[in-house]
C-alpha positions in Angstrom: 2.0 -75.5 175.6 0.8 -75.9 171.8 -2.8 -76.8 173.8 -2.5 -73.4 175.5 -2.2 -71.2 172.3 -5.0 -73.8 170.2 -7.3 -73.0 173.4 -6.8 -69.1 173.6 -7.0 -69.0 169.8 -10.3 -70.9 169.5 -11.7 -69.1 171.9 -10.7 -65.7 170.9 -12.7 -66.7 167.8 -15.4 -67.8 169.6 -15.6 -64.2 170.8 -15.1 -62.4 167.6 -18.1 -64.4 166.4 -19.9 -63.5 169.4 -19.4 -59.8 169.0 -19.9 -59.6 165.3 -23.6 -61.6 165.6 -24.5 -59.3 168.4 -23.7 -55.8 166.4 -25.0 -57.4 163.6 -28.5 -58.2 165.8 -28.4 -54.7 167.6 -27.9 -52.7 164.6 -30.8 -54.8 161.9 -33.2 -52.5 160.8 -36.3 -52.4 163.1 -38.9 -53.7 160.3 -36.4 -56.7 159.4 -36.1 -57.9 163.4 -39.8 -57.2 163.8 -40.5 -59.5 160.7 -38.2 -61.9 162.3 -39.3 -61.8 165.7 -36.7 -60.4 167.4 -35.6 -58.1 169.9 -32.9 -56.2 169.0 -32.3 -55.2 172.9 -32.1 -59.7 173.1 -29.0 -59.1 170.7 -26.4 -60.2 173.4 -28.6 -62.9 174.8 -29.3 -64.4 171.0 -25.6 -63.6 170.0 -24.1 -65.6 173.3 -26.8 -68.7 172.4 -25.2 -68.8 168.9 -21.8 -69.0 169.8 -21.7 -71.4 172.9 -24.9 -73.4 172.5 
């Protein structure tokens, strides 16, 4: 049962990191994501490679 709750809380985290690196990506300043190459409409895509790759 202890595996359970370790699991569900890891991976709770795992999402809370996911979600604050996508708003984080979605909301950059256009000139700072252009300068970085990046598409902030890629935000969930970029955000979900981050997290679980």
């Amino acid at each position: 049962m202890h595996n359970l709750f370790k699991s569900v809380k890891l991976a709770l985290a795992d999402y809370a990191r996911y979600v604050a690196t996508r708003n984080e990506i979605a909301q950059m300043p256009l000139d700072v994501a252009l300068d970085l190459g990046i598409f902030r409409g890629d935000a969930d895509k970029i955000a979900r490679k981050a997290v679980w790759n």
